[in-house]
N, C-alpha and C positions, 0 to 999 in steps of 0.2 A: 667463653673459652673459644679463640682463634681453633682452625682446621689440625693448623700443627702440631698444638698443645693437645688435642684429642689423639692426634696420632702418637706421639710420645710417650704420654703417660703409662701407658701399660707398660711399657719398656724400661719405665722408672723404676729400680732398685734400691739404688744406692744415693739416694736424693729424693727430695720431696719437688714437687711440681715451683713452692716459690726459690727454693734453690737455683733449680733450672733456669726459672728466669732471671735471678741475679747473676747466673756465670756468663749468662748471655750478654746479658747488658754493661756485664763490665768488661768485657772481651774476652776471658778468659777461655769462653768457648763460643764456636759459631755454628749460628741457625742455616740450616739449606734446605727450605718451604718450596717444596712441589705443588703441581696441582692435586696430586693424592697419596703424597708421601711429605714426610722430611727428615733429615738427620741431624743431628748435632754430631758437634768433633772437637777436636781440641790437642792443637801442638805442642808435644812435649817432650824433654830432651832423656833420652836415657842410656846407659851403657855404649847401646850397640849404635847409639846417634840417635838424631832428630827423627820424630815419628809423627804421622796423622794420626790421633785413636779417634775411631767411631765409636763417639760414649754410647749414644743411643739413634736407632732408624725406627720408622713406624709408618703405618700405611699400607699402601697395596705394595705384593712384590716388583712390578713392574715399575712403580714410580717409584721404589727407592731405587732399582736398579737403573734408572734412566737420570740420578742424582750424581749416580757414582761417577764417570766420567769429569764432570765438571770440579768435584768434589775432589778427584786424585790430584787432577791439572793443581787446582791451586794449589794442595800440598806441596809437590813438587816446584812451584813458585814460591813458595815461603820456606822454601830450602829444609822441604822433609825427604827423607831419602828413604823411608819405607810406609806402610799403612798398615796399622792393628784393629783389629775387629774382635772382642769380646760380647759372645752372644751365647743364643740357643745352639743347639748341636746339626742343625736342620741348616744352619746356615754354610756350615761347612760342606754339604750339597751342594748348593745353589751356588756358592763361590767357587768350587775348585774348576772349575770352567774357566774362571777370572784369574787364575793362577795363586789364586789364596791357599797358601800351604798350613794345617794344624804345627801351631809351635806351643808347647805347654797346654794352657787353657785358650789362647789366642790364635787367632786366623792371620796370617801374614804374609804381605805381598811387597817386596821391591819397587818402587816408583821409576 
């Protein structure tokens, strides 16, 4: 098991570990491998428009937060116009700094 597949997993809910790696590999969602974090995401078109969701982060906090940057850029290059975050409740802390505002069950930020 790769660094990032260790980071991930616990973060796994709603999919099993070979899941993951099929959505990966078929593009449907993309890998972002830190030195001690990574995220997966995955653009996807809804009501309110085109969005970045952060399926799953894992790692240290620092290294997912040091992902996030490069992670919104390309949203906003693949013509997403906002970013969702569904998580732990802790993460709404740590992001409203980032301008991530609670919408529903969802964390969301403007690109």
């Amino acid at each position: 098991m790769t660094n990032w597949l260790a980071w991930l997993t616990p973060a796994l809910s709603d999919a099993t570990e070979a899941e993951l790696i099929a959505e990966i590999a078929a593009g449907r969602a993309q890998l972002w491998p830190g030195e001690t974090a990574a995220m997966v995401t995955q653009c996807v078109v809804e009501p309110q428009g085109r969005a970045l969701h952060v399926w799953l982060a894992g790692g240290d906090l620092a290294g997912i937060m040091a992902l996030k940057p490069g992670v919104e850029a390309w949203g906003r290059a693949m013509g997403c116009q906002y970013v969702t975050i569904e998580g732990r409740a802790g993460w709404a802390r740590v992001l409203r700094r980032s301008g991530y505002l609670p919408v529903g069950r969802l964390l969301k930020r403007m690109l």
